[in-house]
C-alpha positions as CSV (number, residue, x, y, z in Angstrom):
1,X,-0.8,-55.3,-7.1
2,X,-3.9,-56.3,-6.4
3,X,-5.7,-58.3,-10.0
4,X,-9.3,-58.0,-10.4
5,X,-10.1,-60.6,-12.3
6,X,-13.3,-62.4,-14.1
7,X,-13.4,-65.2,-11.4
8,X,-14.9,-62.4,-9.1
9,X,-17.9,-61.7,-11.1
10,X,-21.4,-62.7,-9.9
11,X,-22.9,-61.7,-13.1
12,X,-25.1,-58.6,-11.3
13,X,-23.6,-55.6,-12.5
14,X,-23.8,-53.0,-10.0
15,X,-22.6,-54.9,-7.6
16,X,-19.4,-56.3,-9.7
17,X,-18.5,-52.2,-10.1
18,X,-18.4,-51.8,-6.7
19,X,-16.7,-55.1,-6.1
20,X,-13.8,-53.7,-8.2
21,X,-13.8,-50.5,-6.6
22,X,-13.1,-52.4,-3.4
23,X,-10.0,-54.2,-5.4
24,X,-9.0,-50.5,-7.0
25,X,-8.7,-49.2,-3.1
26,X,-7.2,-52.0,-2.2
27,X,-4.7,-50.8,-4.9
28,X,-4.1,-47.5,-3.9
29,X,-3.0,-49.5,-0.3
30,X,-0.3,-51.1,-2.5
31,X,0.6,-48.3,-4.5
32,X,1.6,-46.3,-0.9
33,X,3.1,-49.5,0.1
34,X,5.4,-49.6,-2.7
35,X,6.1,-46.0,-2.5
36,X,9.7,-45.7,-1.4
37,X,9.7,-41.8,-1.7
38,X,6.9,-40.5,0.8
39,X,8.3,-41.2,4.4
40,X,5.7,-40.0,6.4
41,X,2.4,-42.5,5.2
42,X,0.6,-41.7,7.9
43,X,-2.3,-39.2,6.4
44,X,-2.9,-41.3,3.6
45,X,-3.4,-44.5,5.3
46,X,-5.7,-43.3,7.7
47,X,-7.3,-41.6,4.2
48,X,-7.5,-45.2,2.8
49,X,-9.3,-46.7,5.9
50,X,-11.6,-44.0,5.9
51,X,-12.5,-44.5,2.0
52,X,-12.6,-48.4,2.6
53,X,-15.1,-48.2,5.6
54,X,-17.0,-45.3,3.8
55,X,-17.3,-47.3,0.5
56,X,-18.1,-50.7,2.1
57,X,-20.6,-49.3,3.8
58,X,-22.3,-48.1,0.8
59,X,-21.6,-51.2,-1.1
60,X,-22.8,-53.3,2.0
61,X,-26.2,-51.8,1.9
62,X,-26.9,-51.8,-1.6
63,X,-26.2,-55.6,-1.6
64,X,-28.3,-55.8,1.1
65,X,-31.2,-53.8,-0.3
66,X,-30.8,-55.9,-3.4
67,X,-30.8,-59.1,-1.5
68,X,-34.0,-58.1,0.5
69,X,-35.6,-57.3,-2.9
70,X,-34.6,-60.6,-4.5
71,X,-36.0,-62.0,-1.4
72,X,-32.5,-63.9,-0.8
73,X,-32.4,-66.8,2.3
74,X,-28.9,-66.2,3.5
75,X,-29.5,-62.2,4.0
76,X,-29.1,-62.2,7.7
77,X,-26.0,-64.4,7.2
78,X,-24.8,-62.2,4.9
79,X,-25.0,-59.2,6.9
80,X,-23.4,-60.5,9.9
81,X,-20.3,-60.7,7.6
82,X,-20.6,-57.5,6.6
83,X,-21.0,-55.8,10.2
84,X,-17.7,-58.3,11.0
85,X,-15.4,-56.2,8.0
86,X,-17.1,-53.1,8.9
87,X,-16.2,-54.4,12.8
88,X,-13.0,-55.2,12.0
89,X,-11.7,-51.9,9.9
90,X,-13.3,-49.7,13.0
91,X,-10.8,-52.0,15.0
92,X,-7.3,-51.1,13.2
93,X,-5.7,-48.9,15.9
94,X,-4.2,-45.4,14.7
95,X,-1.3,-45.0,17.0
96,X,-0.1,-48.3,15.9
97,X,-0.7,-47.4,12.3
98,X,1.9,-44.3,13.2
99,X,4.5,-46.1,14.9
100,X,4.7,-49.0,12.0
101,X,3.2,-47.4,8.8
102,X,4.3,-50.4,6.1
103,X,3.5,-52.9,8.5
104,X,-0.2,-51.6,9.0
105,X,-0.7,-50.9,4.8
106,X,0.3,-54.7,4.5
107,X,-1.9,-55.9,7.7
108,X,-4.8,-54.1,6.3
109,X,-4.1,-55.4,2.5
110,X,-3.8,-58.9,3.8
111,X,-7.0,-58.5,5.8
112,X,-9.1,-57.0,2.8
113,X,-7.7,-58.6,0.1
114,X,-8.5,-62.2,1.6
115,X,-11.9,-61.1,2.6
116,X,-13.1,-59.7,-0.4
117,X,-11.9,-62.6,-2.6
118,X,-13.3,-65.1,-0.4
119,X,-16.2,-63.4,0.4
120,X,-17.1,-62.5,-3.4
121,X,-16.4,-66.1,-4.7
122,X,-18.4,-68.2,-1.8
123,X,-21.2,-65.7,-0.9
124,X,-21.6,-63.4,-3.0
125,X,-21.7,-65.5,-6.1
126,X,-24.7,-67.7,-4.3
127,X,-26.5,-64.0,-4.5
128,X,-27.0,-64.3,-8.5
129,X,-27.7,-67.9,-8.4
130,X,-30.7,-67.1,-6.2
């Protein structure tokens, strides 16, 4: 399971409810992981990565809206890190996603789960400091 916990909030609320949203998708991953009675994963995987890059997307540009507004220094920094996720979810390759269903649930939790916690705690937090 994946814990959302108080050291991942910046202190800006809007974007801390969609930075748990990310962690409760991230969840649903782990939940299908963990699901020993549905064989074929297949659907809801590619369901998953479709709500992740959908989601991000709309989290992505409300940070960066807000970060424009606030006038923030490391925008453009910023966003390059969020094309990269975005980059790297349109990346994860469907065919091998069907031939190895739990391996590709755990590659994508492992990708988004260290992203999102590093990414929340080193630049995200500098956000509400600014």
């Amino acid at each position: 399971m994946v814990q959302w916990s108080e050291e991942y909030v910046i202190g800006i609320e809007k974007i801390d409810e969609q930075h748990k949203r990310l962690f409760e998708i991230a969840n649903e991953a782990y939940k299908l992981l963990k699901d020993q009675f549905l064989i074929d994963k297949y659907d809801r995987i590619v369901a998953i990565i479709k709500e992740l890059k959908d989601y991000t997307k709309y989290h992505f540009q409300y940070e960066e809206e807000y970060m424009k507004s606030i006038g923030y220094r490391k925008y453009l920094s910023q966003k390059v890190a969020h094309d990269d996720f975005i980059e790297k979810i349109n990346k994860f390759d469907l065919k091998k996603i069907d031939n190895s269903q739990d391996e590709a649930i755990l590659n994508l939790l492992e990708f988004v789960v260290s992203w999102i916690g590093l990414h929340i705690q080193k630049e995200d937090t500098q956000i509400a400091k600014a």
